[in-house]
C-alpha positions in Angstrom: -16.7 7.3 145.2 -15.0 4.5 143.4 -14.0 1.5 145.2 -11.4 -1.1 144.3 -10.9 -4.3 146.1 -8.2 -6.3 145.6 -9.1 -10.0 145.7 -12.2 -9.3 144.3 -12.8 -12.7 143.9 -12.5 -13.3 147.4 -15.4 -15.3 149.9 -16.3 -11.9 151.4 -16.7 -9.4 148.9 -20.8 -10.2 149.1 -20.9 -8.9 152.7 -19.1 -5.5 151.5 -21.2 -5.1 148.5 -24.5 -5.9 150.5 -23.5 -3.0 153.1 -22.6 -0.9 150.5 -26.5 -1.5 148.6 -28.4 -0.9 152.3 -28.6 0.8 155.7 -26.0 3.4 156.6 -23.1 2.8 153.9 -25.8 2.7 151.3 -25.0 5.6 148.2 -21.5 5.9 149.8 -19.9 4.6 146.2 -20.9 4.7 142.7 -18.7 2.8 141.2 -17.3 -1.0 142.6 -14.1 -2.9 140.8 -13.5 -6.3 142.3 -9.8 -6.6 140.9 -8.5 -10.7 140.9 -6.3 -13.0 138.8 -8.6 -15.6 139.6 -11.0 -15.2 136.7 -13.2 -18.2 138.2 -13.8 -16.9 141.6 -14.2 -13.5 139.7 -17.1 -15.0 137.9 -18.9 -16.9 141.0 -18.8 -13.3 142.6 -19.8 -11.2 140.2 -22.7 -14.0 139.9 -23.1 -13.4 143.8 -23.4 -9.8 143.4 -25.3 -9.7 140.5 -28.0 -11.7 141.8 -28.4 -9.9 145.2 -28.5 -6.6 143.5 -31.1 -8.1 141.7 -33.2 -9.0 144.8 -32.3 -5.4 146.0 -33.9 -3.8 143.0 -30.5 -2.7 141.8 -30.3 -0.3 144.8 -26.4 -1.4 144.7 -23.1 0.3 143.5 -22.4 -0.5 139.9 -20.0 -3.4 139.7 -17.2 -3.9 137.5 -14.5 -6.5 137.2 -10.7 -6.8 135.8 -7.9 -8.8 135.7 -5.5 -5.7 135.3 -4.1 -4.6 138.8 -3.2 -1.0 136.9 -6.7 -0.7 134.9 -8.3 -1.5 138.6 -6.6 1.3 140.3 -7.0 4.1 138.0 -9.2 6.7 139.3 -10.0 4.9 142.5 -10.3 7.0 145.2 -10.4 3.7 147.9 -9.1 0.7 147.9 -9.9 -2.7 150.4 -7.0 -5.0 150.2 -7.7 -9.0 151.1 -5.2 -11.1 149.1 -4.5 -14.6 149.7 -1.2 -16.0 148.0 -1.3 -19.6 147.3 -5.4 -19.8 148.0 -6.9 -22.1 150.5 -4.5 -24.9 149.5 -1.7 -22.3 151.0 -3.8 -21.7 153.6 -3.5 -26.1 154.5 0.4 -25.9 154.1 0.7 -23.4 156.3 -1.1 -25.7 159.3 0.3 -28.8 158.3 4.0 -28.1 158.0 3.8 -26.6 162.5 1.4 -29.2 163.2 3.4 -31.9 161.8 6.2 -30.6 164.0 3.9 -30.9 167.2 3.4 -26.6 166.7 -0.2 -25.0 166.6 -1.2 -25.0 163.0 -3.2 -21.5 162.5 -3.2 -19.2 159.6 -2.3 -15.7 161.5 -0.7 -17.1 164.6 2.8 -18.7 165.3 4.7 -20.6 162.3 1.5 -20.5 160.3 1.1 -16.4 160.4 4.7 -16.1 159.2 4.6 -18.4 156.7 1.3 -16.7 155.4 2.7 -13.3 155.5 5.8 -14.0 153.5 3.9 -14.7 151.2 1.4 -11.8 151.7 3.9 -8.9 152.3 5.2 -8.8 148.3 2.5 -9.0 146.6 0.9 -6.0 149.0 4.1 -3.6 148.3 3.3 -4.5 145.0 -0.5 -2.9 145.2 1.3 -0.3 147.4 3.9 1.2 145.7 1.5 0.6 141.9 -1.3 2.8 143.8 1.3 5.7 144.4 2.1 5.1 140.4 -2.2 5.3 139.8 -3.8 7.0 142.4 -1.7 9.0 144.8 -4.6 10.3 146.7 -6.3 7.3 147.6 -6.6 5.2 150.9 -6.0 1.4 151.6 -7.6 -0.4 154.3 -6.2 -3.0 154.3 -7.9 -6.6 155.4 -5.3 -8.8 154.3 -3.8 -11.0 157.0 -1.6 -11.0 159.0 -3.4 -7.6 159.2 -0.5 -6.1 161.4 2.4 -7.5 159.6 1.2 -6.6 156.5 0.3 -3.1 157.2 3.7 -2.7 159.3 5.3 -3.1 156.0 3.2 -1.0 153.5 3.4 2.5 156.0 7.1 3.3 154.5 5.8 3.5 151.4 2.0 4.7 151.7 2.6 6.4 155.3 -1.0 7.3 156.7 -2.5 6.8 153.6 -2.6 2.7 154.6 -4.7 1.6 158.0 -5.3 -2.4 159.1 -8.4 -3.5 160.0 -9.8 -6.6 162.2 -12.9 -7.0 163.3 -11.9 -9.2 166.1 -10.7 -6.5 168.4 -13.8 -4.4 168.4 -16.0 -7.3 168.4 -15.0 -7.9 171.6 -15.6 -4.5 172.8 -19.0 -4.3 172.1 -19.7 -7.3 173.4 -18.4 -6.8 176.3 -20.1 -3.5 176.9 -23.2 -5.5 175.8 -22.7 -8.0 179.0 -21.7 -5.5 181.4 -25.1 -3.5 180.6 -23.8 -0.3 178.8 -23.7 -1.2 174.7 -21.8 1.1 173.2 -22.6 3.3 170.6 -22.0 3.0 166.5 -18.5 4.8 166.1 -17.7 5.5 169.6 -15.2 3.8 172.0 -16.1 6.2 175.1 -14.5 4.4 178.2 -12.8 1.4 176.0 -9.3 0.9 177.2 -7.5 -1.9 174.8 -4.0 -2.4 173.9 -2.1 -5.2 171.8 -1.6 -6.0 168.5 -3.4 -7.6 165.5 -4.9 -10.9 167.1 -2.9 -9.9 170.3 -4.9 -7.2 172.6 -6.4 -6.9 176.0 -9.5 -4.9 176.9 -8.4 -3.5 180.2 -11.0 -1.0 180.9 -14.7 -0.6 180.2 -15.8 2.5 182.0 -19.2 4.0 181.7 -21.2 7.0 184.3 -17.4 7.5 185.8 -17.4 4.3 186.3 -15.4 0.9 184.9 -17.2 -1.8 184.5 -15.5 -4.6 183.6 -14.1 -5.7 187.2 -17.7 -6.5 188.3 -18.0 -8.0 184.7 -14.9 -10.8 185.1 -16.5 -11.4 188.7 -19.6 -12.4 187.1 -19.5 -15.7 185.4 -23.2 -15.9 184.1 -22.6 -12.3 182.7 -19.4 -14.1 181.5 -21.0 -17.2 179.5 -23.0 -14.8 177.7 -20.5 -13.8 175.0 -17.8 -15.7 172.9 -14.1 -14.4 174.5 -16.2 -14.7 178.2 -16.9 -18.6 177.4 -13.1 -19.3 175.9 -11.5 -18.5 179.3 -12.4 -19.8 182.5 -14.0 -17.5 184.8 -11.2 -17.3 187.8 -8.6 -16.9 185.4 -10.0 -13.8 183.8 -10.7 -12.3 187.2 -6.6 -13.2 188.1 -5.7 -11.2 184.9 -7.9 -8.6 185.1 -8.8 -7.9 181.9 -10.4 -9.4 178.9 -8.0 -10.9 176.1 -9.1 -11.0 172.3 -10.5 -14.6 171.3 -6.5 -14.9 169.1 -5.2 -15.7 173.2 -6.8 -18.7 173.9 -3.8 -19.9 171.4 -0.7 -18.6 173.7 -3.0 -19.1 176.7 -4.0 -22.6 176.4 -1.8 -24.1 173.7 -1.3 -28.3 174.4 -5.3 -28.0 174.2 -5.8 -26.0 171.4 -3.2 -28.1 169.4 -4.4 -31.1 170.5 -8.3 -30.2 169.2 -6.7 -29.2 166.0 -5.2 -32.5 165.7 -7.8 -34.7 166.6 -10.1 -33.3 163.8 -10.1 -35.1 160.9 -9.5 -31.9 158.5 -7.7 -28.5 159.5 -10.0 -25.3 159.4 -7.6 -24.7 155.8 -8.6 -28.0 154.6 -12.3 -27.5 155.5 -12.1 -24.3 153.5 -10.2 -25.6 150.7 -13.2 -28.4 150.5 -15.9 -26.3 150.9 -14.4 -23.8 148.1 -13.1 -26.2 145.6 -16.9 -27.2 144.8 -18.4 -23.9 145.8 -17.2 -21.3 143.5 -17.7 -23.3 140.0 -21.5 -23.8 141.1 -22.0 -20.1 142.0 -20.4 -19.4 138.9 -23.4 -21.0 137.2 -26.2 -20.8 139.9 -27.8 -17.5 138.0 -30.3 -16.1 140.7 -29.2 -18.5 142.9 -26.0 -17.9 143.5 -26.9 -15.2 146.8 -28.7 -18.0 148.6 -26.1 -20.7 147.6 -23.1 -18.5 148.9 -24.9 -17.0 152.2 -25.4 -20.8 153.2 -22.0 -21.8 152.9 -20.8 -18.4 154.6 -23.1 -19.4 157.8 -21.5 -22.7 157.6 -18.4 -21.2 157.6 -18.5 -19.3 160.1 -20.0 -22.2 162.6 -16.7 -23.7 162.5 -14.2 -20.3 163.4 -12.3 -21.1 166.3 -14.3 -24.0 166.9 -11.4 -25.9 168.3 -11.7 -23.5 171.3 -15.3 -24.5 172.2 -16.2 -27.1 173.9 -18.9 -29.8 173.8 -20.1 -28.8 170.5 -21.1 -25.0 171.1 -22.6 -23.3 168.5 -21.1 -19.4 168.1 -23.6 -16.4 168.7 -26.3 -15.8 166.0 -24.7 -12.0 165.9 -22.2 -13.7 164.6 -23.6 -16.1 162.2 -25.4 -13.3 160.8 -22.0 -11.6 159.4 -21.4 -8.4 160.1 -17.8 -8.0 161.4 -14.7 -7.0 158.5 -16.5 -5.3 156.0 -18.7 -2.5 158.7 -15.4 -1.9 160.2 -13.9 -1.3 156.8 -17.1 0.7 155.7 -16.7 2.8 158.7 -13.2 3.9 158.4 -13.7 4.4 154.5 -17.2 7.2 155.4 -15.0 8.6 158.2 -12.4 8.9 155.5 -14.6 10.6 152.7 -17.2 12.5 154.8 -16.8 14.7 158.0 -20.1 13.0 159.1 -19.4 13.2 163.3 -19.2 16.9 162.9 -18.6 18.2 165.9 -18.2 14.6 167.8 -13.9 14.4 166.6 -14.3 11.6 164.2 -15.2 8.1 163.9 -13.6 5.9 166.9 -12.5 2.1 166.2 -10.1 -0.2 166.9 -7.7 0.0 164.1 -3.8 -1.4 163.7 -2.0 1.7 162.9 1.5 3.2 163.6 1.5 3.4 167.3 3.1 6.9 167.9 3.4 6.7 171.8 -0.3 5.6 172.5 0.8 2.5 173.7 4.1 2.9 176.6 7.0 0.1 175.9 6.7 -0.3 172.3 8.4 1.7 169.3 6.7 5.1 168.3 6.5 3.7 164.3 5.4 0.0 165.5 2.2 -0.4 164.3 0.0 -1.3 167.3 -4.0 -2.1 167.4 -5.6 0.6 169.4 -8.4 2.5 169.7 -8.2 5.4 167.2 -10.1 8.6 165.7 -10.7 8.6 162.4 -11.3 12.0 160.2 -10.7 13.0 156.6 -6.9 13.4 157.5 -6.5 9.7 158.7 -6.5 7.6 161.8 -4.8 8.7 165.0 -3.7 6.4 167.9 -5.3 7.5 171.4 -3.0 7.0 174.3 -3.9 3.3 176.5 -2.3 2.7 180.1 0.8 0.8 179.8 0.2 -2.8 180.0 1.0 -5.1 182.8 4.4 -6.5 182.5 3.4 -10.0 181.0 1.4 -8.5 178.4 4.0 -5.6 177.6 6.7 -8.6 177.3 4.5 -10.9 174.9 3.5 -7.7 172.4 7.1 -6.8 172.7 8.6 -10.5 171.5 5.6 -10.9 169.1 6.3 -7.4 167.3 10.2 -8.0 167.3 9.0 -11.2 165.1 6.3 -9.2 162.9 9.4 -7.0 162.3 11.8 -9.9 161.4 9.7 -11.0 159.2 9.2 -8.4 157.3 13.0 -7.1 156.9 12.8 -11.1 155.7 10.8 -9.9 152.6 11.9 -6.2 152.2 15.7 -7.2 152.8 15.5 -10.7 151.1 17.4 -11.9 154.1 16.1 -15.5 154.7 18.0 -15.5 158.3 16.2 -12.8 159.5 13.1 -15.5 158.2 14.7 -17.9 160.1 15.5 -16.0 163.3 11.0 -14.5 163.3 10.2 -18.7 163.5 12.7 -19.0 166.2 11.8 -15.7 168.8 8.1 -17.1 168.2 7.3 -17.2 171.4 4.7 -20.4 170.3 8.0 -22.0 168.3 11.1 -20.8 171.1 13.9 -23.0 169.3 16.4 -22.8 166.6 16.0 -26.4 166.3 12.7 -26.3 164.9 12.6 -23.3 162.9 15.8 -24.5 160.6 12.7 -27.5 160.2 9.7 -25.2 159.7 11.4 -22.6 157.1 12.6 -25.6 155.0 9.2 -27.1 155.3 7.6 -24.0 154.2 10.5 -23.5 151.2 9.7 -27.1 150.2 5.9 -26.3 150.5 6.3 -22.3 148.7 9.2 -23.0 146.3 8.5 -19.6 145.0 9.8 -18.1 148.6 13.3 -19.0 147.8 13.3 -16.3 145.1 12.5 -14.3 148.2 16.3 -14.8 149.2 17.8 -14.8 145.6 17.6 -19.1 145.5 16.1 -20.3 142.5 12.1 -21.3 142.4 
């Protein structure tokens, strides 16, 4: 099989090539084209690569880089999409504009997540409507945030051939399962119940024997403090809701403080990155066989501070964690259930995908594209059917996907009200007031968006 990732220059392509050289993914592709238009962080990858292939005795998939979108795409059976428009430094104006407005400043969620996928959504119909000029036959997973958004506007013109991954979601799952003694198994979701959206869900029901397990879970608060999403919300108020929400909640749950951390830090999670990048990829790009153990200690580092405004006292997050692991297995496991019938006899591969919803979750459109347990075969990934949500939840996905679909009739229909109108339903914005300021502070920030809406850039 030959893979294609777009954004092949991007700070986790190493954990996708290191799957793909060892354990069960390895031998599933020949041939791997890490497509950029970065040729700097093309070459501190490659360096990455080459030097950890080296260490694996060249047990890898051949690597092979370009700058040309159509030369990367032509006989590719799969490709990973995980573009960033406007790099980290976009990734910084996208915080700073809502958090100079007293708003949470975070890439995927609230004023941030819209501003970050208008810029995301064009260059992704671009990759989408080149691969049906290229390769007509072949898949997209796409990793490219804000994972729902974006793949909400690439299924009218790839269809099933286009699935959105997350890792968060299932994360939470198994560790979950883990706590409440009953780990679940690689590919399966027996017993899972979870409904929501990209970096908006709920795991409402862990059964296992006939039986669920996650009341006697949310009752226990040493069980609790075990795992990252049990330590974010206090004990009593899980128990009140009844269910356990993905770690993206604590945001809408417990805003003032999570604002407040993100202000009291001397740099924003963007601005850490931007730091930490701006010096790393020029000395991978000349670290020879180096460059593996230069980049897997900043990646650890990295990932220490995810979400760290939500911890208190200085926590450190779960070694699992640390250790990597999440995106690219997820990705991995939807491409092999893609390719190879290789649960035969089991129906499929099961994750948590974001995929068009088709009635498995009650009270949202049939075509929204939901995050949901699914089964994945060689004829794509299906939706299975939740319970409907509780009324608060069923209200926030509903507000939160009428904005995903503002925002993308913003990009598709070049209609910069329809921009304006996603910042003020946000239910984390909720005024007219201050989404007139945020889209001209995002303009002023992404000139190039006012070509968006016919303005000049």
């Amino acid at each position: 099989m030959r893979l294609m990732i777009a954004g092949g220059g991007g700070f986790r392509v190493p954990l996708v090539y290191r799957a793909l050289s060892t354990g069960t993914f390895a031998g599933l592709v020949r041939e791997l084209v890490l497509f950029d238009v970065d040729p700097l962080r093309l070459a501190a990858i490659n360096a990455v690569l080459s030097a950890l292939g080296s260490s694996l005795g060249g047990r890898g998939p051949a690597v092979r880089t370009t700058a040309s979108l159509a030369e990367g795409l032509e006989g590719t059976d799969m490709v990973f999409a995980a573009i960033r428009p406007g790099g980290t430094a976009g990734r910084t104006a996208d915080e700073r504009v809502a958090l100079d407005l007293g708003l949470l400043g975070q890439e995927t969620t609230g004023a941030g997540g819209i501003s970050y996928a208008l810029r995301s959504i064009p260059g992704m119909l671009e990759l989408a409507h080149e691969m049906r000029r290229r390769c007509p036959d072949a898949w997209l997973v796409n990793f490219t945030n804000p994972a729902g958004m974006v793949t909400e506007a690439l299924v009218p013109v790839l269809g099933k051939q286009v699935i959105g991954i997350c890792d968060s979601a299932g994360a939470l799952a198994h560790r979950a399962a883990r706590a409440a003694g009953a780990p679940l198994p690689d590919g399966r979701l027996d017993g899972v119940g979870y409904y929501g959206l990209n970096h908006l869900g709920w795991l409402y029901r862990l059964e296992s024997g006939g039986r669920d397990l996650l009341p006697g879970l949310l009752a226990d608060a040493q069980a609790l403090s075990g795992f990252e999403e049990g330590r974010l919300f206090p004990q009593p108020f899980l128990q009140s809701l009844g269910c356990l929400p993905n770690e993206y909640l604590y945001y809408y749950y417990d805003t003032a403080r999570a604002v407040g951390a993100i202000r009291a830090t001397l740099q924003t999670r963007g601005e850490s990155i931007h730091e930490q990048q701006s010096e790393l990829y020029p000395a991978l790009a000349a670290a020879g066989s180096g460059a593996y153990e230069l980049w897997d200690a900043a990646r650890r580092s990295r990932e220490e501070g995810y979400l760290a405004e939500a911890r208190a006292n200085g926590e450190q997050r779960d070694e699992e964690d640390l250790a990597g692991g999440g995106y690219e297995r997820v990705a991995l496991g939807v491409m092999r259930a893609l390719s190879v019938d290789f649960q035969s006899g089991r129906g499929g591969t099961e994750l948590i995908l974001n995929t068009p919803n088709a009635g498995a979750i009650p009270g949202l459109p049939a075509d929204a594209v939901v995050e949901v347990p699914c089964v994945v075969t060689p004829d794509g990934a299906v939706a299975l059917p939740q319970d409907r949500p509780g009324d608060a939840q069923l209200a926030l996905m509903q507000r939160v996907k009428e904005v995903e679909r503002l925002t993308v009739s913003a990009v598709v229909e070049g209609n910069r009200d329809h921009a304006r109108r996603a910042f003020a339903r946000h239910p984390l914005i909720d005024s007219d007031k201050l989404a007139v300021e945020l889209l001209a502070g995002y303009e002023a920030a992404f000139p190039a968006l006012r070509l968006l809406w016919g303005g000049e850039d």
